[in-house]
Structure formats: structure tokens, C-alpha cells
N, C-alpha and C positions, 0 to 999 in steps of 0.2 A: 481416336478409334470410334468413338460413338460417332462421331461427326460420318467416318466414310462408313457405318452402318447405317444408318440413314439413309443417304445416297443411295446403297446398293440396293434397299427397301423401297425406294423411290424408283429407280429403276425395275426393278421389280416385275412392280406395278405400274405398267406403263400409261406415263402422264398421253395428252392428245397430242404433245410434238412430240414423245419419242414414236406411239402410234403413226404418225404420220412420218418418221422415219423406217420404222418399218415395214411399212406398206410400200415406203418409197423403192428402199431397199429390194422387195419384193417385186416391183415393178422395173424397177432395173433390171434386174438377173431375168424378167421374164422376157420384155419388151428388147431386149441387148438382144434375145435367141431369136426373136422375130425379125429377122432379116428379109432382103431379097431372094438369098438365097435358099432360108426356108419356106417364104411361099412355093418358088418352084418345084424344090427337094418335095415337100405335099403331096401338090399336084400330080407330077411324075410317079412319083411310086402307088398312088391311089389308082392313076390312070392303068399300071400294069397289076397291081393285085385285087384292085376292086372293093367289093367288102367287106373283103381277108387283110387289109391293110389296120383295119379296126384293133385287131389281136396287136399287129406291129406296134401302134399306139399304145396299146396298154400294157406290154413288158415294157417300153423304153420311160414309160412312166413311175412304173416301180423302179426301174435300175436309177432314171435319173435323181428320184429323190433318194434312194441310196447312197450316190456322189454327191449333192449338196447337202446333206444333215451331215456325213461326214466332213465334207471339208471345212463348212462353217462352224461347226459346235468347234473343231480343233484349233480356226480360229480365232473365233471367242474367244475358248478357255484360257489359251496360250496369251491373248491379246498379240499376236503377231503375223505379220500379210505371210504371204504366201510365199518369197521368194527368202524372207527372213526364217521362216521355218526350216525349209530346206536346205539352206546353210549351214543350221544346228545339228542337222540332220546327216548331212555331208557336204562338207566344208569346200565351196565352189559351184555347188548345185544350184542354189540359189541363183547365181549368176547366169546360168546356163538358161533356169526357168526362166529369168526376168528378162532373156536376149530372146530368147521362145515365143513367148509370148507378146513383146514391141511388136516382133518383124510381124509375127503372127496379125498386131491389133493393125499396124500399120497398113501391111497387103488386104485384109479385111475393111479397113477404112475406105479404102478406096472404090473399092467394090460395094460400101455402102455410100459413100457419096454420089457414085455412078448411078445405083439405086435410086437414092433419093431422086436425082436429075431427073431421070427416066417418069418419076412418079410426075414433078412438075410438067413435064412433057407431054404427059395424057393428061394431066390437070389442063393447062394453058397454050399449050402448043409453041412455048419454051422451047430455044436450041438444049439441047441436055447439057453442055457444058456451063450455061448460063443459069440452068436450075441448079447446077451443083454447088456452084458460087453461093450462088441464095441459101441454097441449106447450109453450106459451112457459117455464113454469117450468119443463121439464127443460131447456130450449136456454139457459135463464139458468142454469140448476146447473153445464151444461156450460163457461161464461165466467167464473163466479165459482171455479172450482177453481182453486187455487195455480197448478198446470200445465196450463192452461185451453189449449194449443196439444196437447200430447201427448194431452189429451182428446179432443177434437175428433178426433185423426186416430183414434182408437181407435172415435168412436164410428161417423163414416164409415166405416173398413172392415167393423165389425158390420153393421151395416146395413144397409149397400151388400152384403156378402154373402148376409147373410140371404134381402134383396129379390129376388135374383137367383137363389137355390137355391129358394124357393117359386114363381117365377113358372115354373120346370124341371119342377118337381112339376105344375101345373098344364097346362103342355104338354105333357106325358109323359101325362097322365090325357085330355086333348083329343084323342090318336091324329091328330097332323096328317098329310098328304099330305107326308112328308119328303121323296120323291122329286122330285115336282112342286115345291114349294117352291125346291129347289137347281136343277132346271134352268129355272125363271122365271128365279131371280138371274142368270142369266148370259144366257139368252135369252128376254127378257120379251117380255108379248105387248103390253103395255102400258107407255108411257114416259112419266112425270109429271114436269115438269121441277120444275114447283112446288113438286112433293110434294119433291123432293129439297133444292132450297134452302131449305124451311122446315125438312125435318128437322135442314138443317145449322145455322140460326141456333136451332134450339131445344134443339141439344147443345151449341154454342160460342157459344151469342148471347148479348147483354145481360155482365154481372157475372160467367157460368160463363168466358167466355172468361179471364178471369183470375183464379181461383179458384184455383186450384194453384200456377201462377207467382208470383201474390204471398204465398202461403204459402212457399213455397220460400224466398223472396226475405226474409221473416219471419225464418224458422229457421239462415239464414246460408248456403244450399247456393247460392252461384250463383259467376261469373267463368267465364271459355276452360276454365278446368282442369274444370270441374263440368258441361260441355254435354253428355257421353257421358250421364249419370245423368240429367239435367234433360229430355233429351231421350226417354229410355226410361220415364221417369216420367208426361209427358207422354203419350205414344203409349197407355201403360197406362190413362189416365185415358181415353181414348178407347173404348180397348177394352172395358172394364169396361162403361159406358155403353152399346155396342152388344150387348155379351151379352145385356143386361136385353133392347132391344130385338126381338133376334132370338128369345130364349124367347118374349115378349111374343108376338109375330108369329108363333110358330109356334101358340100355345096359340090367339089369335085365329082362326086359318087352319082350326084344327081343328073348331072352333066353326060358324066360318061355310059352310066348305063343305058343313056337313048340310041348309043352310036356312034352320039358326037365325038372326031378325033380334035384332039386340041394343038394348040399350034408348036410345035416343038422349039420353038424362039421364044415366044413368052407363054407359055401353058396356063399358069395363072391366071393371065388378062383374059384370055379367051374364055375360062369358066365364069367372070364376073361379067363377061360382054354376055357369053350364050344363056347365062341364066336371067341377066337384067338387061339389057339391052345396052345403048347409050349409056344411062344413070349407070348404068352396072358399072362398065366401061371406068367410067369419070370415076368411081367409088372406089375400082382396083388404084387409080390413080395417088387417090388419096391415102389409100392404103399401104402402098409402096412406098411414097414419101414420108409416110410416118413409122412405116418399119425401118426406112433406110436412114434417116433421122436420130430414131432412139438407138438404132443401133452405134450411129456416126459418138454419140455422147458416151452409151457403156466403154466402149471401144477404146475412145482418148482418156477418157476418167479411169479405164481399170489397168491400161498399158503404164500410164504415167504413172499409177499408185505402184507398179514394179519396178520401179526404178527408182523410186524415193528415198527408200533406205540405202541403195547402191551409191548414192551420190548427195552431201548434204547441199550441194548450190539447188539441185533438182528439187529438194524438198524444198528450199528455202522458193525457190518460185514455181512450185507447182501448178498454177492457176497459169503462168504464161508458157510453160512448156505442154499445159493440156492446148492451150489454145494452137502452137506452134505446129503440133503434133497435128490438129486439124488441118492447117493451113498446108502443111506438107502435103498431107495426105489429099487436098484439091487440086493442089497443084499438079503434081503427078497427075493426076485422071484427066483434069484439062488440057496436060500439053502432050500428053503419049498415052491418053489412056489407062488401062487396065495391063501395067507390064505383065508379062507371061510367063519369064522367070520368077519375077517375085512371089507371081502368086503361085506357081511351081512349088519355089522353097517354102513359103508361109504352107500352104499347104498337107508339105510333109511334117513340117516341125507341128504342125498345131495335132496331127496323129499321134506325135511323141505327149505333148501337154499334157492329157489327160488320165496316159495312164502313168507319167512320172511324177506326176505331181498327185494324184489319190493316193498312187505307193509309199511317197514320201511322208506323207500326213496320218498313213497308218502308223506307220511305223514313228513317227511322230507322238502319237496318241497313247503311247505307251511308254515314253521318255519321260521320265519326275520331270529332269532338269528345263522340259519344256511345258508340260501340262501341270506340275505338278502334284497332289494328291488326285488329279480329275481321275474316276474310273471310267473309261470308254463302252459302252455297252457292245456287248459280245455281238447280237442281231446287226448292229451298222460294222462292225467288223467284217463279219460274214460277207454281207451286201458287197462292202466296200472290194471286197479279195474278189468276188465274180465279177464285180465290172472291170476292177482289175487288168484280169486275165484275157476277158473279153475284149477289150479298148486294147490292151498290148497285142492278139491279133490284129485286130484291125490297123495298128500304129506300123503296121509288118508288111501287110499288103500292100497299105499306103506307099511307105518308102520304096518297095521294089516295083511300083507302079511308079511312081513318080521321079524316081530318082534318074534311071535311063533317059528322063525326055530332057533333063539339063543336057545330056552330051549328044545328044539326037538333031 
């Protein structure tokens, strides 16, 4: 007993590798949300609300860290992933999550391998199928190293920084309306509810929502003693995430409010071309390869960690079913592409993700047999029940939107 008090005392107090675990952690869950397709989601909605888009930012910011301080602290406390919870919780759920979320990481992989490609393509003038190739075998070098965890976090916080001090550079060269921009955020002229729930499920939706927590959960950081850290880790991961966003949006803002329309095929590049020229250009490039990259790693590392407990051969080789998982997921995009069904169905299912799986975890949080003496604090309860309700509309429109075009 003294011996695992210690420990926990050790933990605690975080040595410089659990620190550098949770940072890593932190940059996982942020740099996983930075995708391809949150650069354009940005752009796009900046371009049509302007501003006013400032506000959108700042609820999805409060809601999002709402979703991850909940989902992580229950996984901590519980020490159990996310699709083992929901088992306890109701018996087969689990399962359903952890098929959710694959198809989910899978359809998404691809679309960030594509990503990636695309980025090496304005890098080097790379066929994109040949850049994709190339990023899936750096994100397999990243699995294959001895210390394929310490990796990983080393490579997200690169990257994740990098992407975020360039996209600074490009707003700073855009000369946005800074003043106007902060008094939208607070007093918008313009209020998009939409805009704001989709921001939230496309920074904590699908596989990111658990992307940290179950790394955490991985490296051994969780229990009551670990929530202070688990939970600062978390919030960090959030933040990181919205930095990128807000450079994004200001660099956007500056762009647009001259005139300039942006190109409706890649919206993004055209703000880093029209604010920086060339360099700009080449910088979107890198930018894109590096979100579509760190996304490519959260993606395989947090689908694979859903399946672990479902299966013990899968745990037993984890490391070669993450790497398998990549490799599928190139394959696919290099010989047909971005299928259209898939990401059809990934699509709907990842609208379900977010709010069945926060539901489950509330309700979670209040089961001995899973938390047991933990008190859950009433405030992330709260939190947790609006985004809720909010995410299950959106999870509603999604499917009746998406669901007719399978038979269409």
C-alpha cells in the first residue's frame, strides 16, 4: 500500500516524462482536430459570416471543453477506454461505439491521407497519390519505432506548433480588422447556431473526442489522484486546437474583407496564396501535409485503441493493426480514391459519435460500479447535458441528410 501511494504521489506531481506525456496527449486531441477539412470548414464559414464568425468560435470553445473535461476525467477516474465504458453502461454499446468510430477513423483516414498528398503536391509538385504513399510511410516509421508512444507525442507537438506559428505569420501578413473581429466575438451581428454545433463536433467529434484520454489512459496517467493534470491536459488540447482556428480566422478575415472571393475548391490555399504570395502558397502546403499527417496518426492510434478490448489478438498486436489500418486506408485513396459511400456512412455515424458516446459517459459518471466513490461535479454535468442535446440535433439532421443519398 505504501509502495502504490507513492506512485500515485509521483504522479501527482508530474515528473518531465509524464509532463511531456501530457502535453503530448494535449497535442494529439488538438492537432487530430486539425485536419483538411478544418482548414476549409474555417475558411468557408469566415468567408460567409465575416467578423461574426469570432462569436461562433467562442461558444464552440466553451462547449468543446465541456466534452473533453467530461469525457476524459470519466476516463481517468474509471481507468477504462471509451467503448469499455459503454458496455457497463449498456451491454453491446460498446461494440456499436467501437464499429462507429473504425468506420468513422477509417473514412476520415483517407481523406487525411488525400490531405496529406495534396499538401506534398504544393510542396514539390508530387503526383498526390505518390505524396500519400510518402505520408503513410512516415506515420508507419512513426508506429514502427521502439518508443512508437513518445514518438508520436513528439511528433504532434512539432507539428501542431509549427501549423499554428505559420498560420500567425499568414495573419499577421493578411492585416486583419483585429478590432472588429473582437467586438463581433462578443457582440455578433450575426448568430449561426449550426455553424457553432458543427464547429463543436468537428473539434471533439468522431475518434478526436477520445484521442487524448485514451493515450493518457495508454501511458498509465489516470485514477481521482491524476484528474487535476488530466483535466489541464485536456482543456490544453482544446486550446491548442482553437489557436490554429483563431489565426485561421483572422488571416481569412483579412483576406475577405478586401473583396477577395476565395476559390471554392481549395478556399484555404487561396487565403495563404492572397495574403503571402508564392511563400504563402508553399506554407498552405506544408500546412496541409502537417494537418493531414497528424491527423493520419490520431486517427489509426484512437480507432485501434477501440478495438483492443473487443478483441485480445488486436491488443496482443496493436502496433501492427495501427500500422495495417494506415496502410488500408492508402490503399483505398490511391486506387479509387475518396469512396463516396464510405464517406456517406462515416459521415452519419460520426453525427451519432458524439452525442452517444458523452450520453453514455454521463451517465457513466454516476455508476459506483464504474467510477466508484468519484463525485462528478454538477457544472461539467450541466455542460455535458447541452452539448448533449445540441450534438443529438445535429446527429438528426445529419442522418436525414445523408442517409437518402445511399439510395439516390
Amino acid at each position: 500500500m505504501s509502495r502504490q501511494k507513492n506512485t500515485y504521489d509521483r504522479l501527482d506531481k508530474p515528473t518531465k516524462s509524464n509532463w511531456s506525456v501530457l502535453l503530448g496527449a494535449a497535442f494529439l486531441m488538438g492537432s487530430s482536430a486539425i485536419g483538411p477539412g478544418f482548414l476549409t470548414q474555417t475558411a468557408v464559414f469566415t468567408e460567409q459570416l465575416l467578423a461574426s464568425f469570432g462569436f461562433v468560435i467562442l461558444m464552440s470553445i466553451i462547449l468543446d471543453i465541456g466534452v473533453q473535461v467530461n469525457v476524459w476525467r470519466i476516463i481517468a477516474v474509471s481507468k477504462k477506454r471509451g467503448q469499455d465504458i459503454a458496455n457497463m453502461v449498456l451491454p453491446g454499446l460498446g461494440y456499436f461505439l467501437a464499429f462507429a468510430v473504425s468506420l468513422g477513423g477509417l473514412a476520415f483516414n483517407i481523406g487525411n491521407i488525400g490531405g496529406a498528398g495534396l499538401g506534398m503536391n504544393v510542396l514539390f509538385g508530387l503526383d498526390v497519390r505518390i505524396g500519400a504513399v510518402i505520408t503513410a510511410a512516415v506515420a508507419v516509421g512513426i508506429f514502427l519505432s521502439k518508443e512508437a508512444g513518445v514518438a508520436m507525442d513528439k511528433i504532434a507537438r512539432v507539428l501542431g506548433l509549427m501549423m499554428v506559428l505559420m498560420t500567425l505569420f499568414v495573419a499577421f501578413q493578411s492585416n486583419p480588422p483585429v478590432g472588429e473581429a473582437v467586438l463581433r466575438t462578443f457582440a455578433p451581428e450575426t448568430v449561426d447556431v449550426f455553424a457553432i454545433i458543427t464547429l463543436v463536433g468537428g473539434t471533439v467529434g468522431g475518434y478526436i473526442t477520445f484521442a487524448g484520454g485514451h493515450r493518457l489512459l495508454d501511458a498509465g496517467i489516470s485514477g481521482k489522484e491524476n484528474l487535476h493534470q488530466v483535466t489541464k491536459s485536456s482543456v490544453s488540447g482544446i486550446i491548442i486546437a482553437s489557436i490554429m482556428r483563431i489565426f485561421l480566422f483572422l488571416a481569412v478575415l483579412g483576406v475577405v474583407v478586401t473583396g477577395f472571393e476565395l476559390d471554392p475548391k481549395n478556399p484555404a490555399a487561396s487565403v495563404f496564396e492572397q495574403a503571402a504570395g508564392i511563400v504563402g502558397y508553399k506554407m498552405f502546403g506544408l500546412v496541409l501535409w502537417a494537418a493531414g499527417i497528424t491527423s493520419v496518426v490520431g486517427a489509426a492510434y484512437t480507432s485501434v485503441s477501440f478495438l483492443r478490448t473487443l478483441s485480445s489478438k488486436i491488443d496482443r498486436n496493436n502496433t501492427k493493426v495501427i500500422i495495417g489500418f494506415i496502410i488500408v486506408s492508402t490503399i483505398i485513396f490511391v486506387l479509387i480514391g475518396e469512396p463516396v459511400l464510405l464517406l456517406i456512412l462515416a459521415g452519419a455515424f460520426n453525427g451519432l459519435i458524439l452525442p452517444i458516446a458523452l450520453g453514455t459517459l454521463l451517465i457513466a459518471a454516476y455508476k459506483k460500479s464504474i467510477v466508484g466513490d468519484y463525485k462528478h461535479p454538477l457544472w461539467l454535468t450541466i455542460f455535458g447535458v447541452i452539448v448533449f442535446f445540441a450534438t443529438a440535433y445535429l446527429a438528426g439532421v445529419t442522418l436525414v441528410n445523408q442517409v437518402p443519398k445511399l439510395f439516390s
